[in-house]
C-alpha positions as CSV (number, residue, x, y, z in Angstrom):
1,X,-4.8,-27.3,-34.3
2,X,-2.3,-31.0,-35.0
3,X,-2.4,-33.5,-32.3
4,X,-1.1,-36.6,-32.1
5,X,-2.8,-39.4,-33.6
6,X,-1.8,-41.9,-30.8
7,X,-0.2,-40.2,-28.2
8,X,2.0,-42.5,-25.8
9,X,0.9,-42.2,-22.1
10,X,3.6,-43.0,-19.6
11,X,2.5,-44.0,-16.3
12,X,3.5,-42.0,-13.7
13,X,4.9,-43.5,-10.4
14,X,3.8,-42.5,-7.4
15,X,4.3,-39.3,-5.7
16,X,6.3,-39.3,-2.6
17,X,9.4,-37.4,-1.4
18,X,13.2,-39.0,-1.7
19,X,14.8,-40.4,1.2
20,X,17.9,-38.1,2.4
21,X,20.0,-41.0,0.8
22,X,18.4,-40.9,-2.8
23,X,18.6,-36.8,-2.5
24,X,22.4,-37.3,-2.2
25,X,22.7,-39.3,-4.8
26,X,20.8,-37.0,-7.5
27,X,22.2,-35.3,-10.0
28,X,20.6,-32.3,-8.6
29,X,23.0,-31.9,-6.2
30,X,26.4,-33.1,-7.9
31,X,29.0,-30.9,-9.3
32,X,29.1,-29.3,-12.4
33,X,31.5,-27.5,-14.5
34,X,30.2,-24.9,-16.6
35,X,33.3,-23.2,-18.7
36,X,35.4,-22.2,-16.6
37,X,33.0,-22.0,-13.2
38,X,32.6,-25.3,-10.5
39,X,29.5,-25.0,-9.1
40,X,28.9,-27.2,-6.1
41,X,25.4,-28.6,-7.0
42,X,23.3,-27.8,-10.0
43,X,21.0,-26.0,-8.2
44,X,19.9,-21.9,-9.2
45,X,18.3,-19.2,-8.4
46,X,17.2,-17.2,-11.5
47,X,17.6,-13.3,-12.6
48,X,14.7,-11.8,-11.0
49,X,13.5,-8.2,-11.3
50,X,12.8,-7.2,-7.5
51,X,13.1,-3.3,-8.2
52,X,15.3,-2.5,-4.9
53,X,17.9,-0.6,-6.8
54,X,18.1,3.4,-6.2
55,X,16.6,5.1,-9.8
56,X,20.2,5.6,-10.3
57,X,21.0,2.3,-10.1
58,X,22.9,1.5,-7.3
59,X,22.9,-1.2,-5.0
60,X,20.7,-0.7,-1.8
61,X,20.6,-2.5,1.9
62,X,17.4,-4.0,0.4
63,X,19.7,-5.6,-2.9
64,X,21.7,-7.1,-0.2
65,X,19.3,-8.1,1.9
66,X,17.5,-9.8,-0.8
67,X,20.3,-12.1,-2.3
68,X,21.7,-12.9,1.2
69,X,18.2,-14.6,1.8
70,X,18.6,-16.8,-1.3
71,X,22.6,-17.3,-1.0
72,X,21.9,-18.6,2.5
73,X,20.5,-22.2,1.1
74,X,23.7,-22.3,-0.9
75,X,22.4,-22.9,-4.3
76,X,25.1,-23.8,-6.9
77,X,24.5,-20.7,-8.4
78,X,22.5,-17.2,-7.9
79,X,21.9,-15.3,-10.9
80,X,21.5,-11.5,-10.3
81,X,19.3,-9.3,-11.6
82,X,18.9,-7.9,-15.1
83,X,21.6,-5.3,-15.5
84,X,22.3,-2.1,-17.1
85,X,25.5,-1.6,-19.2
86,X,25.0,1.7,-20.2
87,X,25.4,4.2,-18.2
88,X,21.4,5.4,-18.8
89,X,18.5,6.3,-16.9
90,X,16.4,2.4,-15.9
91,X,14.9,3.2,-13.0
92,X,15.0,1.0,-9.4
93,X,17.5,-1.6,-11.6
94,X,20.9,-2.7,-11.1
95,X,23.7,-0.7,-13.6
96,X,27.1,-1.9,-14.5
97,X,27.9,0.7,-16.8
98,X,29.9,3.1,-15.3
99,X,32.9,2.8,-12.6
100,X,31.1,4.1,-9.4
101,X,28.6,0.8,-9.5
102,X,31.8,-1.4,-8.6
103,X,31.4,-0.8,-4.9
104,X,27.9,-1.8,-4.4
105,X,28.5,-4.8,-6.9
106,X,31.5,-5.9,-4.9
107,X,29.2,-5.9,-1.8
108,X,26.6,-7.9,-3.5
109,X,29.4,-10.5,-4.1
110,X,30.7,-10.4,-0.3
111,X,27.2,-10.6,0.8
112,X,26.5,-13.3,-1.1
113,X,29.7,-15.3,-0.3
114,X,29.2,-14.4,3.3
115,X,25.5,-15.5,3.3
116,X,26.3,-19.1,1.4
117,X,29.8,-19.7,3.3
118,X,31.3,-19.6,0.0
119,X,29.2,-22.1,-1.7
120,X,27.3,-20.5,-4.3
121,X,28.9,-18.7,-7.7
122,X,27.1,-15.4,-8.7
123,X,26.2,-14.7,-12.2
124,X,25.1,-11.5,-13.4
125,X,22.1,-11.3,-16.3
126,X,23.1,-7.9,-18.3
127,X,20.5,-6.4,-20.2
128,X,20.9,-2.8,-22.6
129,X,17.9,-0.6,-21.9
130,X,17.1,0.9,-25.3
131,X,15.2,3.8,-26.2
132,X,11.9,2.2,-27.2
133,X,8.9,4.3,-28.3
134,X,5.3,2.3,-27.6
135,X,3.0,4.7,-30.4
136,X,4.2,7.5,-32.8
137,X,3.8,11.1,-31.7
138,X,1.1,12.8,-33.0
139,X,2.0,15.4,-35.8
């Protein structure tokens, strides 16, 4: 395995929390524009997988009830779950492929803008389930 001959050690300072003044002042919490979208503070929550979704996809009390919880710090940005765009079979996930998911989506976007005060942008991950076969089938 290559290592460095003579790796350079930093020191690190010490460990201690910033004052409320230094945590204004970060980067972490100053606007960004990405594109087209503002976000508030560079904060985000990432696509998670948290299987709440009916097995046909639809948005459930439990969806809502689990982005409200994150939307109410107010991060800059909440990233939902991976989503289907066809209109397939992927079990307890999000799908966008079809019409009728556009009510439950647009829920998940009032919940969220309710739950943050209007605050946080919502992203949406997409992902295309493909037919995927783990071992051949056995003549």
């Amino acid at each position: 395995m290559w290592r460095f001959k003579d790796p350079i050690r930093h020191e690190l300072p010490a460990a201690r929390w910033p004052s409320a003044e230094e945590a204004a002042r970060s980067q972490l919490f100053q606007p960004i524009r990405i594109g087209q979208a503002e976000l508030e503070s560079r904060t985000w929550v990432p696509a998670m997988v948290p299987w709440r979704a009916t097995a046909d996809g639809f948005v459930t009390r439990d969806n809502l009830d689990w982005y409200a919880r994150f939307a109410e710090g107010q991060p800059g940005a909440l990233v939902v779950e991976a989503t289907g765009v066809r209109d397939i079979p992927s079990g307890p996930l999000l799908r966008i492929g079809h019409d009728r998911f556009i009510p439950g989506l647009r829920q998940l976007v009032e919940t969220v803008r309710t739950a943050s005060r209007g605050h946080t942008r919502l992203f949406i991950q997409i992902i295309d389930f493909l037919s995927v076969k783990r071992r051949p089938e056995k003549a």
